[in-house]
GUMAR-26061 format. One record per residue: x, y, z of N, C-alpha, C, O in turn; residue in three letters. Coordinates in steps of 0.001 Angstrom, whole numbers, plus 500000, padded with zeros to 6 digits. Each point is the difference from the previous one (the first is absolute). Layout:
N
XYZXYZXYZXYZALA;...
//
This chain:
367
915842634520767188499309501200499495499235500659501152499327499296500753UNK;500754502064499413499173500696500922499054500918499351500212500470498882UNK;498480499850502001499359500946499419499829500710501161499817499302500997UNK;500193502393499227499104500918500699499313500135499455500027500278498801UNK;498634499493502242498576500223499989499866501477500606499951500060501229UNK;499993500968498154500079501708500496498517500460500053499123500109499143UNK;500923500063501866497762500789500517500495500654501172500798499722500895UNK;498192501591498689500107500876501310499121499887500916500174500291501183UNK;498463499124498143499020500052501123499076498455500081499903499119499146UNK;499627500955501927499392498739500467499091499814499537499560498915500380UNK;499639501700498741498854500069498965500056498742499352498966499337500082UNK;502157500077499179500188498897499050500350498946500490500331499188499137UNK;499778500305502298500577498710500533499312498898499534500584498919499932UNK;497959501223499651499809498741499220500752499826498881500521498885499962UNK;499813502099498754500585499956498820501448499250500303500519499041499429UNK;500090502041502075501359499275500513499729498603500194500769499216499442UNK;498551500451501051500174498737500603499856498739498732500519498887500092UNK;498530501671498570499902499666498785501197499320499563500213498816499739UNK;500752502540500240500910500011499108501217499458501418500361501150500247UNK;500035498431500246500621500116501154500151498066499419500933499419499446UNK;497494500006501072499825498555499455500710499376498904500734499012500024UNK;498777502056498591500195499722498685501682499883499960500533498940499673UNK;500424502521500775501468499548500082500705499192500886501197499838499766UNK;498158499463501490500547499181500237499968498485499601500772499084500284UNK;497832500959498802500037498641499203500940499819498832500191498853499595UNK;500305501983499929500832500420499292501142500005500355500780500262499085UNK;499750499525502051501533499466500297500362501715500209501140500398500237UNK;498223500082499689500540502135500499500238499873501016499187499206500475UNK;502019501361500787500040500239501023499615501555499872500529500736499167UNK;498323499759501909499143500969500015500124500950501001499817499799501201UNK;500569501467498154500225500592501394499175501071499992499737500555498933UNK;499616499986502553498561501066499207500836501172501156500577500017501088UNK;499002500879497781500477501547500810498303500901500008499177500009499086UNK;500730500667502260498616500531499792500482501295501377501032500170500651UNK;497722500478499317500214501471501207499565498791500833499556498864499837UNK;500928502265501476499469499932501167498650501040500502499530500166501126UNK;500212500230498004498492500579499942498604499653498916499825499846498791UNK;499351500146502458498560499321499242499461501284499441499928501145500444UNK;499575498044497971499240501184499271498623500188500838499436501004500434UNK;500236497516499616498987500068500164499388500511501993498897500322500443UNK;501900499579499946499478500278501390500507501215500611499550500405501072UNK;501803500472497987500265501098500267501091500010501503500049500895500844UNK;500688497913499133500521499766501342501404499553499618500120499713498809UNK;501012500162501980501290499034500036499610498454500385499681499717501155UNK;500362499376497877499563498161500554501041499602499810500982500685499715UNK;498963497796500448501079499172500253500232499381498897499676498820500136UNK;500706501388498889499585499782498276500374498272500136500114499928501223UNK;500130498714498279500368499279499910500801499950498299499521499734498897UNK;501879500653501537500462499813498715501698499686500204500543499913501102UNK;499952499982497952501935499874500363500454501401500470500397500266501135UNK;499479500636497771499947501108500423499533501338499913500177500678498988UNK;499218499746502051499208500917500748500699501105500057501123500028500504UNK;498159501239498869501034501262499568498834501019500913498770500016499983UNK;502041500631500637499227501218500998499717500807499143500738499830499029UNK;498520501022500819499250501218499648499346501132500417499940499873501223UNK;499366501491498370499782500858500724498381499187499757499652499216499117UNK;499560501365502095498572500153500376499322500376499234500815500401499168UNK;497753499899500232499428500962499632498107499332500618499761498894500484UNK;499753501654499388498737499978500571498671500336499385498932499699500534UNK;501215501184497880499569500425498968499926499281498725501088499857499442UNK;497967499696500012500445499456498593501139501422498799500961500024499231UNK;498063500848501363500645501592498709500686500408501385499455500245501077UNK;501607499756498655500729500700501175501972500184499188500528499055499414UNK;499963501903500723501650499799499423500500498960500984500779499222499449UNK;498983500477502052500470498817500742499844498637499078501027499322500026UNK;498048500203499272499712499333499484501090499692498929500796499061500030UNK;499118501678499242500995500233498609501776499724500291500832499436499289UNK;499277501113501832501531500037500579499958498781500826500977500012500749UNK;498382499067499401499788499022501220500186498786498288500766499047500143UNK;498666501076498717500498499204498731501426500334499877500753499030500078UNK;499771502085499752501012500157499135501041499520500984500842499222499552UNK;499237501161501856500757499338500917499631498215499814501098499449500067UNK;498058499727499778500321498432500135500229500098498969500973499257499870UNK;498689501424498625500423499613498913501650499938499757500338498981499398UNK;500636501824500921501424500689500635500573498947500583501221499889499896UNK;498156499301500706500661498874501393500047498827499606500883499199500309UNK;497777500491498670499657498886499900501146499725498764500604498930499918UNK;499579502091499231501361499895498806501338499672500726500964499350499596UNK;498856501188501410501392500073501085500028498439500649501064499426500231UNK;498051500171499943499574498920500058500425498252498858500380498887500362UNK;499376501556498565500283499454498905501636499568499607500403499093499272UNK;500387501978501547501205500015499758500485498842500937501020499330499832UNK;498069500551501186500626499255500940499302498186499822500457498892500280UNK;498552501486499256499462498450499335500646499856498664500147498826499660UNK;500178501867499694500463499189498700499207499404499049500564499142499320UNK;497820501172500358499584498817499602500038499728498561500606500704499193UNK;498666498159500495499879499769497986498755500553499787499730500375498859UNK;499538499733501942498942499866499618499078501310501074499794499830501202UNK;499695501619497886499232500451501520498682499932498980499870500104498780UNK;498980499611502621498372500587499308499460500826500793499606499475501041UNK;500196501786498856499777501020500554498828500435499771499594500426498918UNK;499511499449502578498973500828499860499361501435499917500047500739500983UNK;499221499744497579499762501289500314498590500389500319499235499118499612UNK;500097501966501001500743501155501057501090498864500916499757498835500315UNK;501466501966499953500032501251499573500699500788498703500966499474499446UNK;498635501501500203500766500109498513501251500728500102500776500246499076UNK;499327500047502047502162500358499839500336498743500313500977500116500741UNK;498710498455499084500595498979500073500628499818498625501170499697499766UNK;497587500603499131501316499987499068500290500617499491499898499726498804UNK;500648501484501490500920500955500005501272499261500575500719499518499124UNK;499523500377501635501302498910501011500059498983499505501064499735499442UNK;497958499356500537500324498737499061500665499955498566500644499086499487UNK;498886502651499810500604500171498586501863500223500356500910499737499214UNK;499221500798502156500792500688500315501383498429499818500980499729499307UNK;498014499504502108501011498945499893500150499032499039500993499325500272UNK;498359500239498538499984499405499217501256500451499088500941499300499628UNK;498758502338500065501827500622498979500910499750500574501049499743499410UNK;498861500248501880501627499618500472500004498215500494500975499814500729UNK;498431499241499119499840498872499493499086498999498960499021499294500238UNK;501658500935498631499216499976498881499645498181500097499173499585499187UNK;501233499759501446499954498495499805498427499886500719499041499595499343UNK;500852500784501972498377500001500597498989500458499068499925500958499231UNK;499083497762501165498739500229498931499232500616501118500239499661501159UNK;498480501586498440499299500347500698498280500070499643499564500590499012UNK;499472498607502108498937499947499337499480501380500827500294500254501168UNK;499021500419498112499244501177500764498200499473499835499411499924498922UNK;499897499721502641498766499625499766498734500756500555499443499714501059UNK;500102501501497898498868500825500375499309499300500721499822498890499499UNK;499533501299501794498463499790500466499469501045500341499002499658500632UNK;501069501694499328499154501118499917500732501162499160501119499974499489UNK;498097500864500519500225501573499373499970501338500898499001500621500362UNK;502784499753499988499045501398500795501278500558499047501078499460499754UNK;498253502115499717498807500182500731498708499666499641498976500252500634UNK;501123499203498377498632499456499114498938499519500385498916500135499431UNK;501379499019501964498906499404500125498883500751501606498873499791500448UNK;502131500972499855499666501220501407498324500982499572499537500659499069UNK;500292499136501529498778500886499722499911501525499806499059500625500489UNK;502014500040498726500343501081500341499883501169498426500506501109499829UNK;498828498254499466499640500710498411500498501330500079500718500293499043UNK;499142500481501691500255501003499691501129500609499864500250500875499171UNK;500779498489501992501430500696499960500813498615499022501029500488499534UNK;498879498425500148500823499482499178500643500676499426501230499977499970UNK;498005500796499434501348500838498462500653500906500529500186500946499234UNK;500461499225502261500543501438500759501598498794499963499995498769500027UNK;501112502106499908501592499673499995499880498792500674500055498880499491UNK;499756501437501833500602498546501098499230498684499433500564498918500163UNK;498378501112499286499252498944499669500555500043498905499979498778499858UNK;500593501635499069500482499357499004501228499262499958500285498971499388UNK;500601501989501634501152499447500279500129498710500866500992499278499902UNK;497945500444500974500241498671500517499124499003498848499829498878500477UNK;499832501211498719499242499373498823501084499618499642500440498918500387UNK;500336502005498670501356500156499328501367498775500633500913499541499314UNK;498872500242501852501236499460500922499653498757499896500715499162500549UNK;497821500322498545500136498185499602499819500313498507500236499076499221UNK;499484501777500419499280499586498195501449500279499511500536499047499434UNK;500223502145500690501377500289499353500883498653500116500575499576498998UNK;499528499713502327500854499054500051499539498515499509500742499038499808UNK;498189501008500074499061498437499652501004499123499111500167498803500238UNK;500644502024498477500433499203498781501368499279500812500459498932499594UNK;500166501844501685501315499120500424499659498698500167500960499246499835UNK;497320499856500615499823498406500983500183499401498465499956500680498974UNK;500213498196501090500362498803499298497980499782499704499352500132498962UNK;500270499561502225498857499560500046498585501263500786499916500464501137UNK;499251499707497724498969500797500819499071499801500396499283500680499266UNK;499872498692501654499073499406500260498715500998500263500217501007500674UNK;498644498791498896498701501212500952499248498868500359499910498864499533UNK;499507501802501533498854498902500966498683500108498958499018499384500415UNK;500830501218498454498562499520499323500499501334498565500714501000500070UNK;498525498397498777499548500719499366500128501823499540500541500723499164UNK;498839499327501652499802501750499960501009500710500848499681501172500202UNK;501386498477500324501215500428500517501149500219498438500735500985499938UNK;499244498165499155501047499461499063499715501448499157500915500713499589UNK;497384499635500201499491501078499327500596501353500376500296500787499101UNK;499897499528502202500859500903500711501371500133500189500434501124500251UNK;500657497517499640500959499938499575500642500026499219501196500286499946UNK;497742499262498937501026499757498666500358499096499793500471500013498863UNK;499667498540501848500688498681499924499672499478501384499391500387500996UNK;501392498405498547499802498863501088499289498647499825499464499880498898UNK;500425499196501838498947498741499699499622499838501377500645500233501022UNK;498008499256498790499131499912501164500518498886501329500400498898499624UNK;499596501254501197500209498784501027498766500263500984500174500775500941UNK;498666498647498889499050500086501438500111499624500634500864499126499933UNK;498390501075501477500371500053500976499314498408500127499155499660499172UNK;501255499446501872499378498709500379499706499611501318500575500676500854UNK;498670498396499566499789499972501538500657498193500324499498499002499482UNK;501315500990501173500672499003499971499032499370501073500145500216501203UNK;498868498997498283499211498660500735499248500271498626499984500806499070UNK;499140497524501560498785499373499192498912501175500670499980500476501135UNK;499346499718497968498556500184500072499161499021500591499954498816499668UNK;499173501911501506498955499189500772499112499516499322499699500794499109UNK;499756498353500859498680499584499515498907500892500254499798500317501172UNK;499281500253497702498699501229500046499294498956500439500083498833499617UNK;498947501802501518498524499420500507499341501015500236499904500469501134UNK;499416500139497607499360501252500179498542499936500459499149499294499459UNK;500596501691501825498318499525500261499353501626499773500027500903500836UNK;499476499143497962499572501526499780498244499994500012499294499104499535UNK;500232502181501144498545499413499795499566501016498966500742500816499454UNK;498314499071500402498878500531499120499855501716500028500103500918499187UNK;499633498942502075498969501088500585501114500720500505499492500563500970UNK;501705499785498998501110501017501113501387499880498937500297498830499757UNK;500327501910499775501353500413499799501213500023501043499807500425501139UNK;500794499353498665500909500051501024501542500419499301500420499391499017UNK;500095501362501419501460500345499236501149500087501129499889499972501226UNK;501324500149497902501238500053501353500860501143499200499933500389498834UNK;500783499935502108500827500881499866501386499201500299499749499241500936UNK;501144500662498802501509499313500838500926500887499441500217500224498809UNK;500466500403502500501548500370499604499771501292500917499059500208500766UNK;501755500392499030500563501181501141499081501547498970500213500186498802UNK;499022500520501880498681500626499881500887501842500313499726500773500919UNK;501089499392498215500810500880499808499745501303499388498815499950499667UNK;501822501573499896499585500539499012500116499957498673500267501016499358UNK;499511497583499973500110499533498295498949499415499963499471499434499043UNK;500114500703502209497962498873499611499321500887499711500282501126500410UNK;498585498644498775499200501232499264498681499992500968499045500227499258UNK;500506499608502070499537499763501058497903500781498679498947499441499691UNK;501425501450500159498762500727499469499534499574498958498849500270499656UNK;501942498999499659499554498812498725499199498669500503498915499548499636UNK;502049499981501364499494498603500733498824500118500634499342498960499986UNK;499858502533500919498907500090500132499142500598499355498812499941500319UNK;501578500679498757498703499835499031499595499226499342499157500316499161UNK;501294498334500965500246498955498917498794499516501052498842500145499608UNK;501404499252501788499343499664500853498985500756500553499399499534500968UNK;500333501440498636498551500595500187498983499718498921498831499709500253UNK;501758500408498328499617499205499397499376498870499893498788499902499804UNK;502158498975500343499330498818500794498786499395500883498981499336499810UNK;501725501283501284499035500292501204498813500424499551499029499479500550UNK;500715501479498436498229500216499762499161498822499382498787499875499833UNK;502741498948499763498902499081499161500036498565501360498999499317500218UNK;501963500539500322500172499055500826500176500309501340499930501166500388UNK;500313497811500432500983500291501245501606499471500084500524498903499806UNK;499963502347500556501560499493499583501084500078501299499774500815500895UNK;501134498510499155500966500342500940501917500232499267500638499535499056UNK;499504501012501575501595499972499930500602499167501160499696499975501193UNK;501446499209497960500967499126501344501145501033499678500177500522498900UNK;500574499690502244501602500711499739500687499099500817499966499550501146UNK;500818500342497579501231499335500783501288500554500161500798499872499071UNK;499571500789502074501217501001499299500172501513501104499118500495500700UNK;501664499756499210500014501430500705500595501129499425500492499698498913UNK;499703501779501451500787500989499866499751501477500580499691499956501190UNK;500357501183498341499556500784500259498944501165500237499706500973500694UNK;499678497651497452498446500993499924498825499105500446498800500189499797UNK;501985498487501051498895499398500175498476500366500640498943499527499581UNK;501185501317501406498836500427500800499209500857499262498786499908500187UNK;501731501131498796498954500414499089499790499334499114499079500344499260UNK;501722498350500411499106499212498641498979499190500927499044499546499370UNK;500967500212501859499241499155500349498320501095500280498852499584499841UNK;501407501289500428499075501259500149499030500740498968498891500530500079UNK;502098499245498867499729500512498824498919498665499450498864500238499589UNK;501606498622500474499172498677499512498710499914500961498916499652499532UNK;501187500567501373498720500108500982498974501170499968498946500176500612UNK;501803500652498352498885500751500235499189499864498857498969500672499971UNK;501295498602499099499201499832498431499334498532500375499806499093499190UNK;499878500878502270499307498444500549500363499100499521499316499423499154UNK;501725500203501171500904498680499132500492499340501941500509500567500966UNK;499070498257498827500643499557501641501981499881499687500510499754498907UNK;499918500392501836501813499578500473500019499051500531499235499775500938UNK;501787499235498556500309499130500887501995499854500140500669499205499340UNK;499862501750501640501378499994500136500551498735500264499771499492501097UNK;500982499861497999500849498691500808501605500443500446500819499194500441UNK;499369501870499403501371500524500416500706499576499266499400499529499034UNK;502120500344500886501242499251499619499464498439500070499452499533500999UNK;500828499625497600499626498784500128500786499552499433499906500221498792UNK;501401498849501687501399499273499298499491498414499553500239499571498871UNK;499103499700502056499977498830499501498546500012498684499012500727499894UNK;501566497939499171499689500266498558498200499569500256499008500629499630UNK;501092497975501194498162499610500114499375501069500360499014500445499413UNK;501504500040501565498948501254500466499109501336498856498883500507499895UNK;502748499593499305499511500664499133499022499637498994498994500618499650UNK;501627497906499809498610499199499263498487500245500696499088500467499318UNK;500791499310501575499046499741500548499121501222499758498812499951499683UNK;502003501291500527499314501508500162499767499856498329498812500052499682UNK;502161499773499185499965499872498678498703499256499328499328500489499092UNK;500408498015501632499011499365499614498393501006500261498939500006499376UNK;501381500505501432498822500823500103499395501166499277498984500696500024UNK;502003499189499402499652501752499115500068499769498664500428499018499393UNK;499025502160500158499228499661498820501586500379498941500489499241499164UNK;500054502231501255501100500490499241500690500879501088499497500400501050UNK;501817499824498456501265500890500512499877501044499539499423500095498917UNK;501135501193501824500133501457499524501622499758499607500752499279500657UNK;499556501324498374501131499962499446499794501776499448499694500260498837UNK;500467500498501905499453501071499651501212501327500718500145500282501190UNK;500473500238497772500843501600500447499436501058499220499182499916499084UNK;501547501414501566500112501026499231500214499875498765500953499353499565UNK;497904501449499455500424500084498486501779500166499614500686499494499112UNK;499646501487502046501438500804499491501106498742500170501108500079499469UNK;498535498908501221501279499036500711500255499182498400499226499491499190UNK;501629500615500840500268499279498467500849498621500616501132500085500477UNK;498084498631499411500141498627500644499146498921498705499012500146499281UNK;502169498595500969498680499356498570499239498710500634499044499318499629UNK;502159500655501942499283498360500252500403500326501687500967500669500365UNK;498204498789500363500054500064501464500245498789500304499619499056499308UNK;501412500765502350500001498912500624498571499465500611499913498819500333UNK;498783502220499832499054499404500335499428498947498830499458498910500178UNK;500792501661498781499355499373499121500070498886499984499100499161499949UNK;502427500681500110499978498267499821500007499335501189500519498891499875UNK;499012501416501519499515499873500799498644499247499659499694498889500434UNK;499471501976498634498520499973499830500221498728498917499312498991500156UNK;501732501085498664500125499031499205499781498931500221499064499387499486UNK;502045499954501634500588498732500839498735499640500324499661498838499775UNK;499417502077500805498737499246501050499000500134499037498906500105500554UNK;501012499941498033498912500012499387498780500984499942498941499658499474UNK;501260501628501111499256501255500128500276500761498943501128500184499543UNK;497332500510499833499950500895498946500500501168500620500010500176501218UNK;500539500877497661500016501504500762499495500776499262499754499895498798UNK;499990501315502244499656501296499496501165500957499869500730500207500969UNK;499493500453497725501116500581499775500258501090499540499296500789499370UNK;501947499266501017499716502017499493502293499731499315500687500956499639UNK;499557498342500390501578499858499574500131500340498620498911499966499427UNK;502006500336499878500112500054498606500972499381499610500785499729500908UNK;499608499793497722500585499030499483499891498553500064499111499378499418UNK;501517500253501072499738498482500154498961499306500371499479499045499423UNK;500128501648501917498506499510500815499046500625499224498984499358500263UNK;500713501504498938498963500239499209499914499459499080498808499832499739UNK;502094499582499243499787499108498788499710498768500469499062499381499497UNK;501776500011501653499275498539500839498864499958500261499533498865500102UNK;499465502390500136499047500186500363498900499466499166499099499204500267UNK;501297501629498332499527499937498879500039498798499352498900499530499708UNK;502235499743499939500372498793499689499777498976500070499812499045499246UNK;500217501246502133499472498575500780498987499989500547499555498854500051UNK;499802501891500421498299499861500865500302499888501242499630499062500707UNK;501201502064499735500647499423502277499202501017500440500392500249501140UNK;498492500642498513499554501126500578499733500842499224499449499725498933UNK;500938501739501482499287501268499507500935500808500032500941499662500718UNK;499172501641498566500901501154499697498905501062500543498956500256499399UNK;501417500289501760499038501160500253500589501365500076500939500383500698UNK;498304500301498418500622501142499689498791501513500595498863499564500180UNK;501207501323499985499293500797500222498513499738499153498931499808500580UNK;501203500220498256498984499930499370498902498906500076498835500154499634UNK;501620498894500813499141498858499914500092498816501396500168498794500182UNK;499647502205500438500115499603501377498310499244500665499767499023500711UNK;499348502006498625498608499243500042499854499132498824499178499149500340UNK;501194500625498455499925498858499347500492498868500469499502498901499753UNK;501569501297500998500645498355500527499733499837501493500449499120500734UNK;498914501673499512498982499982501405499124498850499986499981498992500706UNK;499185501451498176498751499639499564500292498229499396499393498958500251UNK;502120501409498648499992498552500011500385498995500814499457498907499840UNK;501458501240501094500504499300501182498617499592500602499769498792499958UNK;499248502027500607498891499797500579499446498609499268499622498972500563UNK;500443501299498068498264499242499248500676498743499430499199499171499568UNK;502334500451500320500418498837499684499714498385500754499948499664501183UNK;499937499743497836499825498882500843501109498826500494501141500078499543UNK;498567498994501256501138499594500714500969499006499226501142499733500374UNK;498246499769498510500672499399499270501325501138499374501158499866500395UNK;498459501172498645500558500472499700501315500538501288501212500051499791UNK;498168500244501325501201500132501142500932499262500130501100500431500346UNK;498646498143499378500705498750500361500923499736498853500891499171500183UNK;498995501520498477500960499685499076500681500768499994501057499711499438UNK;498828501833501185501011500911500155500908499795501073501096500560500049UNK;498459498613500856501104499008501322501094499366499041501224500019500131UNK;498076499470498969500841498540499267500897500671498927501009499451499558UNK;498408502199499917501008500246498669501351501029501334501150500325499705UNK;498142499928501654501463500820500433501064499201500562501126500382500318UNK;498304498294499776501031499088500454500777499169498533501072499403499899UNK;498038500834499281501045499539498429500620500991499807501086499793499458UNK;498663501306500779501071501591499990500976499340500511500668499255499284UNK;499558500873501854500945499830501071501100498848499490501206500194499847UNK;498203498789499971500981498568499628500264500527498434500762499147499546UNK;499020501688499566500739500272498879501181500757500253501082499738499475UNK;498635501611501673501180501254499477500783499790501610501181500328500118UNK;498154499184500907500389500347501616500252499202501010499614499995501169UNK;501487498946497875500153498441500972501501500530500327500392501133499720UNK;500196498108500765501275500080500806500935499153498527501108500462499728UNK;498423498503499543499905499406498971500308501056498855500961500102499237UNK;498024500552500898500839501436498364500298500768500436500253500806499105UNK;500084499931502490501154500830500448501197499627499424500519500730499155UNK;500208497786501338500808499473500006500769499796498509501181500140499683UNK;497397499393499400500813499525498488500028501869499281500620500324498987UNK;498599500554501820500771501159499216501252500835500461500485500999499469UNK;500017498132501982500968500442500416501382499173499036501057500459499568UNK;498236497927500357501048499305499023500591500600498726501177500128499661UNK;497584500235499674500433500265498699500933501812500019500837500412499196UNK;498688500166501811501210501442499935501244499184500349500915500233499210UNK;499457498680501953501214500037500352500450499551498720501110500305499564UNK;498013498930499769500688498765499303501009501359498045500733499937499013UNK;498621500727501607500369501227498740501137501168500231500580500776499241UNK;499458498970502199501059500583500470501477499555500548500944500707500353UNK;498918497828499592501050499743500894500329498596498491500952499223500076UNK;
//
């Protein structure tokens, strides 16, 4: 039995590497087709995959290069399919003329099962409210929702994606290791928060410091960042000027290190644009794994966890000095059980353990 593993961009190599594990324990011989262009770095890389499909450039998130740079790997990667043969494809979307082509090649081989597995929304999840409802944005909308009913199997990365589709069953995302042991040393008298992940235009940068000016009038607070991108130098500017100290750790890969910065802080920003329609972040369960509360601004999933479970706060415009005020005046006990309910989060919905048995039970319905 073979499966193509189909992704255009390097965004998901943990999910790949997820699912990559899961079919070769499974006796799947695995073959992964992906571009030769990074979403994320805007460059030609050296993709590590079987096979590596050239593409056009683009340099713009909103750009028509962009759009024609999908529909070309989407085109190749079907062209592609013909030449693997497989039983089995799981195809990651973005991008969404993938299944358009995947619907394509599936009619003219009706025996291949196809899983199609959301992990984002564009244009849904782009920060761009205003032009969504203009042609081109509907029509690249149109090029996954019209074709969705051809996959065998529909997977969404959380909750509030399925609400926008119409169908599907959840598969979250998982972090394939154990969780470090928490040794949290928080004091009294100082706040301390982190930021982790790439500091882009979907961070709500003017939410996160007013939140921390806030603060700051009742305590002394710092921010750790762990992480880089483009808006870093004005988020770091912007936080300094509402007297909040910085402390940059740059890019940080190994996991103690990060504990270590984790044990120190009180909670995580888990915080975008109102308009980005997202239900669960890879930081999050970042923050999960190491036992850190967050501060949040996500909808769907991470806001009812919020609620549910006691991992933090939902900060919304309105009540940005109410959870100022309470973050400030809580005491440390109560801190220490919100360590203990985000790490019982985590081992319920975000082990490698219930990736796996919800990957069992689709194959086991399909094949």
């Amino acid at each position: 039995m073979v499966v193509a593993l189909v992704y255009a961009f390097d965004t998901c190599l943990d999910r790949i590497h997820l699912l990559k594990k899961y079919y070769t324990s499974k006796g799947f011989e695995v073959v992964s087709v992906t571009s030769n262009f990074s979403h994320r770095k805007k460059a030609v890389y050296q993709a590590e995959a079987d096979v590596v499909i050239s593409v056009r450039e683009y340099h713009k998130n909103l750009s028509a290069d962009r759009i024609l740079s999908h529909i070309e790997f989407s085109k190749k990667a079907r062209k592609a399919m013909e030449d693997i043969q497989p039983d089995l494809i799981h195809c990651i979307i973005p991008c969404n003329t993938l299944v358009k082509e995947m619907a394509k090649y599936k009619k003219k081989h009706h025996n291949v099962k196809v899983m199609y597995d959301i992990i984002d929304l564009w244009p849904e999840s782009m920060p761009i409210d205003r032009y969504k409802g203009l042609l081109p944005f509907k029509i690249w909308k149109n090029n996954r929702d019209k074709y969705l009913s051809s996959g065998d199997v529909v997977f969404c990365e959380c909750e509030l994606f399925k609400k926008y589709v119409h169908c599907g069953n959840v598969l979250y995302w998982a972090i394939d290791r154990e969780c470090l042991p928490m040794n949290p040393y928080l004091s009294e008298n100082e706040l301390q928060f982190c930021y982790l992940g790439s500091i882009n235009n979907i961070i709500d940068i003017p939410r996160i410091t007013a939140f921390l000016r806030e603060c700051s009038a009742h305590k002394k607070c710092t921010l750790h960042i762990i992480g880089d991108g483009e808006n870093k130098e004005y988020f770091i500017q912007e936080v300094l000027c509402v007297g909040v100290n910085v402390v940059d750790h740059k890019e940080v890969y190994d996991f103690q290190r990060k504990q270590e910065v984790f044990d120190q802080c009180n909670y995580g920003f888990n915080v975008m644009k109102p308009s980005v329609v997202v239900g669960l972040t890879m930081k999050s369960l970042d923050y999960m794994c190491a036992g850190l509360p967050i501060i949040n601004t996500i909808k769907g999933d991470t806001k009812d966890f919020c609620e549910e479970w006691d991992i933090g706060f939902n900060l919304k415009k309105s009540n940005i000095k109410e959870v100022a005020e309470r973050v400030c005046s809580e005491s440390m006990d109560v801190q220490l059980q919100r360590r203990k309910n985000i790490q019982n989060l985590y081992n319920t919905y975000f082990t490698t353990k219930k990736f796996n048995a919800t990957l069992d039970e689709a194959l086991n319905r399909i094949f």
